[in-house]
MOPAC internal coordinates of N, CA, C and O (Angstrom, degrees):
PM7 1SCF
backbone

  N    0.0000 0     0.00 0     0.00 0    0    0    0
  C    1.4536 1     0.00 0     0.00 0    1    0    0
  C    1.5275 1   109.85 1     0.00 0    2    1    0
  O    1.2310 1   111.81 1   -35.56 1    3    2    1
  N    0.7912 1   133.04 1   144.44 1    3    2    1
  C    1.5927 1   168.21 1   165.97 1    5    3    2
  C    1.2714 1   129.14 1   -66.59 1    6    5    3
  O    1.2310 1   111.46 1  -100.25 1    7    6    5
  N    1.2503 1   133.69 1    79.75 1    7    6    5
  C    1.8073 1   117.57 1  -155.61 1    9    7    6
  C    2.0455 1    94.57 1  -114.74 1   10    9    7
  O    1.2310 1   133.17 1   -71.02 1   11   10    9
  N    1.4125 1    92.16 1   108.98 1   11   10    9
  C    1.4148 1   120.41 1   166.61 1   13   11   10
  C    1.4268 1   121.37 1   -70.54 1   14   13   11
  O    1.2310 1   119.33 1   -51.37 1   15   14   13
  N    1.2907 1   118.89 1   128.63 1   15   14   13
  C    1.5902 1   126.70 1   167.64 1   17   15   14
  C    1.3182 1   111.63 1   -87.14 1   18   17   15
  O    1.2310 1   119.28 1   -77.78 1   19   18   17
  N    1.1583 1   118.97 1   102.22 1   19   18   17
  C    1.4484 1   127.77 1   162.65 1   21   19   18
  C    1.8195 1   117.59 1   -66.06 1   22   21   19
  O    1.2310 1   119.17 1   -85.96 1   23   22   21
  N    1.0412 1   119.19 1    94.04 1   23   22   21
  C    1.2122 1   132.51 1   169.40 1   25   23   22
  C    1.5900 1   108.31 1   -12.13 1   26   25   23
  O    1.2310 1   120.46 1   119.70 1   27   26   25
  N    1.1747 1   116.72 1   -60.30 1   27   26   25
  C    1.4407 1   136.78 1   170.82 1   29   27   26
  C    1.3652 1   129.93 1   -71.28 1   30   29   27
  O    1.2310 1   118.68 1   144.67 1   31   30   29
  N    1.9465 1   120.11 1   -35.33 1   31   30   29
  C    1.3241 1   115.77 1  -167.48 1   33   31   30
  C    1.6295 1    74.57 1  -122.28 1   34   33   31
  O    1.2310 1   105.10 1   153.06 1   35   34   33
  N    1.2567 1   145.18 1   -26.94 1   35   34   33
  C    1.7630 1   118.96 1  -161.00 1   37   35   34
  C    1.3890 1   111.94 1    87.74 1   38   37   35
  O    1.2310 1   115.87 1   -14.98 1   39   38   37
  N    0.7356 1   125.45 1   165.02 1   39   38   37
  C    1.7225 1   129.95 1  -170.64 1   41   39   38
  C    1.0903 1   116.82 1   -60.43 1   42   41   39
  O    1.2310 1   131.66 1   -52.82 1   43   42   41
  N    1.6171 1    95.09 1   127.18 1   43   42   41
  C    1.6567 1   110.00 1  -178.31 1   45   43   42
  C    1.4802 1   110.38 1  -143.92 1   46   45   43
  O    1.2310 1   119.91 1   -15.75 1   47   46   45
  N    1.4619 1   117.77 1   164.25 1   47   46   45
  C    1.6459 1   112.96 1  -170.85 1   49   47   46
  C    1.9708 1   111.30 1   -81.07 1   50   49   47
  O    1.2310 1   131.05 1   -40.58 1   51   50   49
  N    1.2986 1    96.27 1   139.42 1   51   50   49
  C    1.4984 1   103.19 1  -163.44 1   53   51   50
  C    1.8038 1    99.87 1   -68.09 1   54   53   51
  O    1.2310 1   108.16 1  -140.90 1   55   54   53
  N    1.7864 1   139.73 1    39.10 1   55   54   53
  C    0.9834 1   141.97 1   135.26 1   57   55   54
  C    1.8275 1   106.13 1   -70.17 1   58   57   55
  O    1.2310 1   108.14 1   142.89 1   59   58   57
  N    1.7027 1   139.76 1   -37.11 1   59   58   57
  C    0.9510 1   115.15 1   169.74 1   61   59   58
  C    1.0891 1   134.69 1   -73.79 1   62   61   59
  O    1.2310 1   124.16 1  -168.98 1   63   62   61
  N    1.2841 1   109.63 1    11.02 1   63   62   61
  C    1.9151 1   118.32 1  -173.20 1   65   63   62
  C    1.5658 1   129.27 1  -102.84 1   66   65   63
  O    1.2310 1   108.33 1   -40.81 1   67   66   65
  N    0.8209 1   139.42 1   139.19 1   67   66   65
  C    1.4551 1   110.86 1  -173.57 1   69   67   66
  C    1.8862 1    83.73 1  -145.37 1   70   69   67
  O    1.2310 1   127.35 1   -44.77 1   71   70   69
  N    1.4981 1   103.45 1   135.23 1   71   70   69
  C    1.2785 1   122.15 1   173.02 1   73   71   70
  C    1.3309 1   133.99 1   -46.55 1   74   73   71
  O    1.2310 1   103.58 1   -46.60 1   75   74   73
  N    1.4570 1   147.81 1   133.40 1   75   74   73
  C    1.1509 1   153.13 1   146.95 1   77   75   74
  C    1.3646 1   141.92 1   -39.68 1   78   77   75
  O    1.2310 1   133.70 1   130.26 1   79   78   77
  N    1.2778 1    91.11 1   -49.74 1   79   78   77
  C    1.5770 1   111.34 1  -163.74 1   81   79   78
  C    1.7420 1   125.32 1    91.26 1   82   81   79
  O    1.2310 1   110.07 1     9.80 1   83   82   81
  N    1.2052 1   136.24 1  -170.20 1   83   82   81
  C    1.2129 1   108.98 1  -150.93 1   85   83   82
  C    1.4535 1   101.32 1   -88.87 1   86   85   83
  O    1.2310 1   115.49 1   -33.23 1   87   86   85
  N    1.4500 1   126.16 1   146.77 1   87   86   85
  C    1.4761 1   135.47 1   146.98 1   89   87   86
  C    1.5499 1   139.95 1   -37.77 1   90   89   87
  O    1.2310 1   130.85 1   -42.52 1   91   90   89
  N    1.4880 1    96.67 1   137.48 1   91   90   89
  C    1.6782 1    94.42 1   169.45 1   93   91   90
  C    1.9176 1    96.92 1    63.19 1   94   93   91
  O    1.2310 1   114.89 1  -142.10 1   95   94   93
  N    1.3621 1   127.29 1    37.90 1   95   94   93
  C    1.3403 1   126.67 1   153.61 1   97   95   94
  C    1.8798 1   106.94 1   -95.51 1   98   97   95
  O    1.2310 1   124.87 1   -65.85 1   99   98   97
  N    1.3243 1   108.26 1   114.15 1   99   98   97
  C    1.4732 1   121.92 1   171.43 1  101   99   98
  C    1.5610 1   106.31 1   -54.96 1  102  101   99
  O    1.2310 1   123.09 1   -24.92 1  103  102  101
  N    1.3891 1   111.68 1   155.08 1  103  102  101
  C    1.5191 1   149.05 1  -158.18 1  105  103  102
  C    2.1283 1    73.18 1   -98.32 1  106  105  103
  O    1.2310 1   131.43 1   -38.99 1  107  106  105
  N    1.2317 1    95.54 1   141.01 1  107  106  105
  C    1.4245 1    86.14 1   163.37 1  109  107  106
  C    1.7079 1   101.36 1   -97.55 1  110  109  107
  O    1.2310 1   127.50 1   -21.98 1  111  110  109
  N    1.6340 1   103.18 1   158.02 1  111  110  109
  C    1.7392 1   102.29 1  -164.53 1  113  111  110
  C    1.5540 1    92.45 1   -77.80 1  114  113  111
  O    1.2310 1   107.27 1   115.81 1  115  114  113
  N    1.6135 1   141.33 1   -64.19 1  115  114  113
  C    1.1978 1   128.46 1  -177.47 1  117  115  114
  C    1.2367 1   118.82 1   -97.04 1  118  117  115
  O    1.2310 1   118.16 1  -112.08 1  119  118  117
  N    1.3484 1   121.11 1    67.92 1  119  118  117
  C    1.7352 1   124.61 1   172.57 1  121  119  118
  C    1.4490 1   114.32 1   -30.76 1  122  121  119
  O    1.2310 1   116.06 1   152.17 1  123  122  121
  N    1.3046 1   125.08 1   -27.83 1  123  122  121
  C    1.1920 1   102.84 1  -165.12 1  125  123  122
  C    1.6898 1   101.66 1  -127.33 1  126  125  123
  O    1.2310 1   118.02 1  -137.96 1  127  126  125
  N    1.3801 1   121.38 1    42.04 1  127  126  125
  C    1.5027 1   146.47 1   126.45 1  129  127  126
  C    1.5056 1   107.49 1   -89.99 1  130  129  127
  O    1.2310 1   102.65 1   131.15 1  131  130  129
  N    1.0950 1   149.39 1   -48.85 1  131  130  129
  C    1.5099 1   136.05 1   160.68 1  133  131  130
  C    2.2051 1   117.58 1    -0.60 1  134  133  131
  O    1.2310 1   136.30 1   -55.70 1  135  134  133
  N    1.1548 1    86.05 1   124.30 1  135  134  133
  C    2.0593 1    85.92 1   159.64 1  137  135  134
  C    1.2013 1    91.67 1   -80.81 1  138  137  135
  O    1.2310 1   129.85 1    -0.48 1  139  138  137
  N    1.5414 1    98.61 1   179.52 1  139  138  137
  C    1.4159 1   123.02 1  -168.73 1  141  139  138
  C    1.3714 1    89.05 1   -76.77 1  142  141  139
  O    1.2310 1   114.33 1   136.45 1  143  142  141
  N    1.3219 1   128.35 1   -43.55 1  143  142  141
  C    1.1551 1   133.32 1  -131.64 1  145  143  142
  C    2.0792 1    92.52 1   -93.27 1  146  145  143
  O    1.2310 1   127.45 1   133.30 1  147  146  145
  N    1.2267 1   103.27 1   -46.70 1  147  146  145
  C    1.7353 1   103.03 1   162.86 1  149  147  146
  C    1.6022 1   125.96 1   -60.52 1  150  149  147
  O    1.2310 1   128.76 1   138.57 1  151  150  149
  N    1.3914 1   100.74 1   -41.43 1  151  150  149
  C    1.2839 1    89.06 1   167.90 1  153  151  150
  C    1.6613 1   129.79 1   -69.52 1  154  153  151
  O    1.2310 1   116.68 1   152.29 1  155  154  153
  N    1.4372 1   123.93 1   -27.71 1  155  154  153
  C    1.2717 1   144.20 1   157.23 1  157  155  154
  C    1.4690 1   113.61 1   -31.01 1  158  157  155
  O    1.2310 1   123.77 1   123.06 1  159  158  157
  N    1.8398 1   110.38 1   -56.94 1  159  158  157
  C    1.2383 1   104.33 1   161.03 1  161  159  158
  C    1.0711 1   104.15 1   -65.98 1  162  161  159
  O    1.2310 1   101.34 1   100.72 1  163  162  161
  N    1.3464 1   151.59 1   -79.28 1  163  162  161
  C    1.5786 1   137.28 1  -143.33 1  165  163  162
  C    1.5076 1   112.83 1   -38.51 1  166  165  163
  O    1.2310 1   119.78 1   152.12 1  167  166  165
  N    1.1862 1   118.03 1   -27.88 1  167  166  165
  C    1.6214 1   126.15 1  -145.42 1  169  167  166
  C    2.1807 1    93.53 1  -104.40 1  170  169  167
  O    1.2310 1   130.81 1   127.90 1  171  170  169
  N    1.5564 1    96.75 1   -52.10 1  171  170  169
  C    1.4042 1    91.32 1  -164.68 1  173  171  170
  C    1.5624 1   105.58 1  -105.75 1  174  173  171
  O    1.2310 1   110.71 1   157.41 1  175  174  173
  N    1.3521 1   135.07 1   -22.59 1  175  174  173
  C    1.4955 1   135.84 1  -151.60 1  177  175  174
  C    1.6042 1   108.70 1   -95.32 1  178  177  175
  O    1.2310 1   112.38 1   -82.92 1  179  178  177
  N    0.7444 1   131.98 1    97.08 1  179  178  177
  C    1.4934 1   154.16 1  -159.62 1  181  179  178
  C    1.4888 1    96.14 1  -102.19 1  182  181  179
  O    1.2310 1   129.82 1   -15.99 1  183  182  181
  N    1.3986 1    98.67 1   164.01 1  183  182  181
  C    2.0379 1   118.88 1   163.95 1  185  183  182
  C    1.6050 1    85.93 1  -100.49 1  186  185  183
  O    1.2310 1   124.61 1   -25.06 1  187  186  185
  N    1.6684 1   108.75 1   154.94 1  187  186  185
  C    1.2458 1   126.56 1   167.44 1  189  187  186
  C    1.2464 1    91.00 1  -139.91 1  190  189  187
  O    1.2310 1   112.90 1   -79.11 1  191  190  189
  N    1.3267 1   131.02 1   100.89 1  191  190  189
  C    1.4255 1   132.55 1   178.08 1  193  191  190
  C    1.5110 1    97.53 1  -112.20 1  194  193  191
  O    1.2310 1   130.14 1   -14.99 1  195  194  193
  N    1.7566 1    98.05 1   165.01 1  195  194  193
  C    1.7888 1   102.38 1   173.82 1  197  195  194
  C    1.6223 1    97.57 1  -129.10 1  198  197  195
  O    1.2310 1   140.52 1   -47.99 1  199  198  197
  N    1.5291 1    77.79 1   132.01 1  199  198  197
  C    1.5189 1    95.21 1  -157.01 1  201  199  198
  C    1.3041 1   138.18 1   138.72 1  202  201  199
  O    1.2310 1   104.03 1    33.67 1  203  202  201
  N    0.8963 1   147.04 1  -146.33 1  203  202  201
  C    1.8673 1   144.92 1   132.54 1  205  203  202
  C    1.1306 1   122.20 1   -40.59 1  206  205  203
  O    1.2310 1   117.10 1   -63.00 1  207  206  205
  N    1.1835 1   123.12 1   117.00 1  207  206  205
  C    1.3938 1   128.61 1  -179.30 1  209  207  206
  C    1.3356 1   121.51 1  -140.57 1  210  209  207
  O    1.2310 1   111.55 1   -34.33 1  211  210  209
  N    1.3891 1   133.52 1   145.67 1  211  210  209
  C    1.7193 1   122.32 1  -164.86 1  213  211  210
  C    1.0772 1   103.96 1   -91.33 1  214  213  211
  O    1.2310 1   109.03 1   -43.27 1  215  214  213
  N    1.4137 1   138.15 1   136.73 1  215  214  213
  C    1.8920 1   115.72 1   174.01 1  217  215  214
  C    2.0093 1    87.36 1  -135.37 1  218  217  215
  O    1.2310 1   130.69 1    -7.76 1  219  218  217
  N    1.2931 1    96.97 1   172.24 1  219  218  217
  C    0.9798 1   116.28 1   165.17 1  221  219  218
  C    1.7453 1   118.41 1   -98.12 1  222  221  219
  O    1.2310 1   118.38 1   -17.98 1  223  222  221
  N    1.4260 1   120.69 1   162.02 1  223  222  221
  C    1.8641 1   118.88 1  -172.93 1  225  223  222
  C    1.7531 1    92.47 1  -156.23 1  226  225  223
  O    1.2310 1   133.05 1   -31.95 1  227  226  225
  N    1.3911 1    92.38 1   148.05 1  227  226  225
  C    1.5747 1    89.26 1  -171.26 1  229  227  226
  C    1.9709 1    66.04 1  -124.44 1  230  229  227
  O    1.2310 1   124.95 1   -33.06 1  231  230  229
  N    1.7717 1   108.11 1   146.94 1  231  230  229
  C    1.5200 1   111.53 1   134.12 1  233  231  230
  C    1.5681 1   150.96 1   -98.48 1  234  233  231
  O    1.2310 1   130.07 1   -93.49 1  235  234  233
  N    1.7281 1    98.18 1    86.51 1  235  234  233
  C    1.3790 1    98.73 1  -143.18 1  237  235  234
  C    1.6033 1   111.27 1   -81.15 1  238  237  235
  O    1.2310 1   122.46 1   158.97 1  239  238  237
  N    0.9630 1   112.89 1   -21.03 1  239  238  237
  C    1.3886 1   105.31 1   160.12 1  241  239  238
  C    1.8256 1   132.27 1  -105.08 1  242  241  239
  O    1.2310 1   129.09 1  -142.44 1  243  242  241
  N    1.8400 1   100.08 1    37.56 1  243  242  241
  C    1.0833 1   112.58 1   160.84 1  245  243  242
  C    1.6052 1   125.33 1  -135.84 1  246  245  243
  O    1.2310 1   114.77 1   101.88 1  247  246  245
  N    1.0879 1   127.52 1   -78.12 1  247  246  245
  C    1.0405 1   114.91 1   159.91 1  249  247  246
  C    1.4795 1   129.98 1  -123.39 1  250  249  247
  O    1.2310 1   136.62 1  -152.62 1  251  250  249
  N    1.7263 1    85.42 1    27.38 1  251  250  249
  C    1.5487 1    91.10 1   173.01 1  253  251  250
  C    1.7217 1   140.67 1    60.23 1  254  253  251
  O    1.2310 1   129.28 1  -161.55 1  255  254  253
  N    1.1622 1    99.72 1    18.45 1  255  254  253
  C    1.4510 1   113.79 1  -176.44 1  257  255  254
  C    1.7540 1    97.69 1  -100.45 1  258  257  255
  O    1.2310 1   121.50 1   -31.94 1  259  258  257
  N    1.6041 1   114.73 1   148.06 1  259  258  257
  C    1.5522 1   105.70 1   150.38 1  261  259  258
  C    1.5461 1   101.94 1   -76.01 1  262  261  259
  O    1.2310 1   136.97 1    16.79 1  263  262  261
  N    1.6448 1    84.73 1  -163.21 1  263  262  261
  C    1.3553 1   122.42 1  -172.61 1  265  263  262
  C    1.3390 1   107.01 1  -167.06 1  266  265  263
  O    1.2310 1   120.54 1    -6.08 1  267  266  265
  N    1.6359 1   116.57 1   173.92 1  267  266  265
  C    1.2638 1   128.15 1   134.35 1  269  267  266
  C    1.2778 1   135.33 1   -96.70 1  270  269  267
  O    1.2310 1   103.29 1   -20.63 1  271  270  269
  N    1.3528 1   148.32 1   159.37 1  271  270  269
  C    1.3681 1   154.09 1   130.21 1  273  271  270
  C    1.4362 1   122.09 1  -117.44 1  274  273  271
  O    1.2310 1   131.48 1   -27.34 1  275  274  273
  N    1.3953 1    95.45 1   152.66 1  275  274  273
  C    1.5931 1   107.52 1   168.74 1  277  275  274
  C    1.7673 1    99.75 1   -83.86 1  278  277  275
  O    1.2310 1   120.75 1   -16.75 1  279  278  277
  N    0.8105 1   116.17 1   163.25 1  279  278  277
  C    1.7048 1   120.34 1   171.90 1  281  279  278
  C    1.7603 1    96.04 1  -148.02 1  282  281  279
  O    1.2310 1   124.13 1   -22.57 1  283  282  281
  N    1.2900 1   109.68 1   157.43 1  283  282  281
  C    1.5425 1   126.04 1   175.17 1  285  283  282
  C    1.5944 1    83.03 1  -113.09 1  286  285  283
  O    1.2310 1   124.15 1   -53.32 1  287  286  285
  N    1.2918 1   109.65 1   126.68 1  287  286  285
  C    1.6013 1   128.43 1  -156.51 1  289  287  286
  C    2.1388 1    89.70 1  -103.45 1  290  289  287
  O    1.2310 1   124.21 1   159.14 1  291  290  289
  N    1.5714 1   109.53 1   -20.86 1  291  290  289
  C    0.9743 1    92.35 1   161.31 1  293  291  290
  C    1.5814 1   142.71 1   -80.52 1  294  293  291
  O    1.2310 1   136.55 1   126.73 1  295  294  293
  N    1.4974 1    85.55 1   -53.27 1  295  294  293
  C    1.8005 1   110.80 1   162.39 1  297  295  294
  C    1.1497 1   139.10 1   -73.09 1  298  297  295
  O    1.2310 1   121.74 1   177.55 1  299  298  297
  N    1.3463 1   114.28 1    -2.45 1  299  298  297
  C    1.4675 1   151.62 1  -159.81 1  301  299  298
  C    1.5933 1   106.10 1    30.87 1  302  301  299
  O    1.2310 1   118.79 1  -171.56 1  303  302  301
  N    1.2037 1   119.91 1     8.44 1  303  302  301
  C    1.6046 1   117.15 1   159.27 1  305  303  302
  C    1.7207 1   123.95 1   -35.30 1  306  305  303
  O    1.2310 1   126.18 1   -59.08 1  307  306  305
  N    1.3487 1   105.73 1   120.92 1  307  306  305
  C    1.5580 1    97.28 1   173.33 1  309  307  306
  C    1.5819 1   111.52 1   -67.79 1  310  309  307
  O    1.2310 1   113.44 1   -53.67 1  311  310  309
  N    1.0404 1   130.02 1   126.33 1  311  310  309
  C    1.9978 1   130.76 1   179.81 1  313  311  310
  C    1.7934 1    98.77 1   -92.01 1  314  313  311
  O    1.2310 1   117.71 1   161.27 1  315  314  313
  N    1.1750 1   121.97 1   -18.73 1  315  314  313
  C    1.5460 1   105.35 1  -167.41 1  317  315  314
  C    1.6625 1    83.85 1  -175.93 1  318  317  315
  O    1.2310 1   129.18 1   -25.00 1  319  318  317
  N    1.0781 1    99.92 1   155.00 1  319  318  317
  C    2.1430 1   110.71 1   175.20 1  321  319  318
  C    1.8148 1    82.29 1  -160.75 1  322  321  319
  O    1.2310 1   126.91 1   -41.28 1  323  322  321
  N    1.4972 1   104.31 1   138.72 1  323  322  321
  C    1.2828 1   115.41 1  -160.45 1  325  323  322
  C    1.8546 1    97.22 1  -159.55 1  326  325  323
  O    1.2310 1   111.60 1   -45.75 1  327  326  325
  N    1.1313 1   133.42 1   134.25 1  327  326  325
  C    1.3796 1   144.63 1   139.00 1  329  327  326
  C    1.7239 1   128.31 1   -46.44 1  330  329  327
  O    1.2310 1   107.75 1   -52.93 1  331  330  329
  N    1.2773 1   140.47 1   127.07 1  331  330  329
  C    1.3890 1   114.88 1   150.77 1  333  331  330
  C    1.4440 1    75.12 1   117.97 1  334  333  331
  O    1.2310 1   127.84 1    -1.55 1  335  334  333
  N    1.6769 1   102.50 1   178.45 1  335  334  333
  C    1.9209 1   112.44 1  -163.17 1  337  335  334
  C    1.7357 1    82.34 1  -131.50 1  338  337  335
  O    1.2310 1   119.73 1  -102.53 1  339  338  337
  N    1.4461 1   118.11 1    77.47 1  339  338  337
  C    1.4649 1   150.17 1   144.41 1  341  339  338
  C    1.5764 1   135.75 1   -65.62 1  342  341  339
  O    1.2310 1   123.13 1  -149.45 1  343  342  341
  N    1.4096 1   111.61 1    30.55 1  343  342  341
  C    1.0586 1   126.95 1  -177.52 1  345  343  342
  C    1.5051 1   127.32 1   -27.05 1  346  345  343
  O    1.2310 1   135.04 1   129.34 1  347  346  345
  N    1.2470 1    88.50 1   -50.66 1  347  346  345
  C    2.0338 1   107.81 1  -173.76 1  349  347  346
  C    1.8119 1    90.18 1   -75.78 1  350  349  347
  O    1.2310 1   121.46 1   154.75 1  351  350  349
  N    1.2592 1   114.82 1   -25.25 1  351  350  349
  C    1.6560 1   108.76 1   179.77 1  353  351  350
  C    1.8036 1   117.60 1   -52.41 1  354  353  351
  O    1.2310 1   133.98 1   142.36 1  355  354  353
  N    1.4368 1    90.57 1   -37.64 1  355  354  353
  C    1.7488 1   101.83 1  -154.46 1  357  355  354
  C    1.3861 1   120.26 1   -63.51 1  358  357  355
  O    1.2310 1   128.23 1   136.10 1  359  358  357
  N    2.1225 1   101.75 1   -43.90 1  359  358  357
  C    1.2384 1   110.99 1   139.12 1  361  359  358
  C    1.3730 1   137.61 1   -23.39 1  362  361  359
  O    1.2310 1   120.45 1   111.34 1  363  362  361
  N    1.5642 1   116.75 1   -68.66 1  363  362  361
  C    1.2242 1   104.37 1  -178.16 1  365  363  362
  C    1.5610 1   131.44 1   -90.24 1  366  365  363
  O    1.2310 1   132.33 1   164.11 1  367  366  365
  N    1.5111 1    93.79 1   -15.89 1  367  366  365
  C    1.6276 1    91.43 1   160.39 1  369  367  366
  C    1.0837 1   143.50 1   -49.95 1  370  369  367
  O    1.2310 1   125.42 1   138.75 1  371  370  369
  N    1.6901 1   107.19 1   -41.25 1  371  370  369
  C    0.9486 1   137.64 1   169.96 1  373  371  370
  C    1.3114 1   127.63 1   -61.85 1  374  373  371
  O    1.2310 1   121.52 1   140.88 1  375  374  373
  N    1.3616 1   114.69 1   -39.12 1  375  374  373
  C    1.6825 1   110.85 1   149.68 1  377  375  374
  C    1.6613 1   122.96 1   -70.56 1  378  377  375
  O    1.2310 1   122.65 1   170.88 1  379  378  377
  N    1.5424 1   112.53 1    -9.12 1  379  378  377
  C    2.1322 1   102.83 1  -179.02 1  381  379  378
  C    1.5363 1    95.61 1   -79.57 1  382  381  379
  O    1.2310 1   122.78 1  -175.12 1  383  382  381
  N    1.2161 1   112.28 1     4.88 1  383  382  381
  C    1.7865 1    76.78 1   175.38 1  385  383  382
  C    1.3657 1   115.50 1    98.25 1  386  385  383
  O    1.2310 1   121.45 1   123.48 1  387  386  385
  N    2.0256 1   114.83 1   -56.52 1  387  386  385
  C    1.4959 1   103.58 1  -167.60 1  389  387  386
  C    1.5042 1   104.89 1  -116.10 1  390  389  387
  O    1.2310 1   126.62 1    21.30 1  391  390  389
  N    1.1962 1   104.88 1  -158.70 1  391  390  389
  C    1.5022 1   125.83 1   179.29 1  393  391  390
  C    1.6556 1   108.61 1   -94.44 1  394  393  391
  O    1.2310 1   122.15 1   -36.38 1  395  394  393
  N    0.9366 1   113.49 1   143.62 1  395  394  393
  C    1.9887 1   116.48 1   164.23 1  397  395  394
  C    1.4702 1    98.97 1   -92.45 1  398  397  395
  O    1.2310 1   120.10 1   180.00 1  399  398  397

C-alpha cells in the first residue's frame, strides 16, 4: 500500500485516491481546428518516462480536491505533491528528495 499526502487532509492510504493521468498537459487553444489525427494525440498519447513524472490525484474519498505530485514511476515514491499549475516546480522537487 501506498500512503499519500493530501495537501489538504495529510496522509492517507492510496485506496482514497484515484489517478489523473499525466500533469501540466495544455487544453488545446482551437480544439475544433485539430485533425482527427492531432486531436487523438491530445486525448490518448502520453510520456511514459522512468523516473519522475508529473501526474495528477484527485482525493475522492476525502475532501475531494486534486492536486499534483511528482511520483518516481520506478519506486513509486511520492518526491513532491504540490497544488496549483507549477510546472518549473516538478523539476525541482523532484530532484530534493522529499515531499512538501
Amino acid at each position: 500500500m501506498l500512503l499519500i499526502t493530501c495537501p489538504n487532509c495529510g496522509p492517507r492510504d492510496e485506496t482514497e485516491f484515484h489517478y489523473g493521468g499525466q500533469a501540466h498537459v495544455a487544453y488545446p487553444e482551437n480544439p475544433a481546428e485539430l485533425t482527427d489525427a492531432e486531436w487523438s494525440r491530445y486525448l490518448f498519447y502520453r510520456e511514459n518516462p522512468k523516473g519522475a513524472f508529473a501526474e495528477r490525484w484527485v482525493h475522492t474519498a476525502g475532501c475531494r480536491k486534486w492536486f499534483n505530485a511528482v511520483r518516481d514511476t520506478v519506486t513509486y515514491e511520492f518526491k513532491s505533491i504540490y497544488t496549483g499549475a507549477a510546472p518549473a516546480a516538478t523539476t525541482a522537487a523532484a530532484t530534493n528528495g522529499g515531499q512538501k
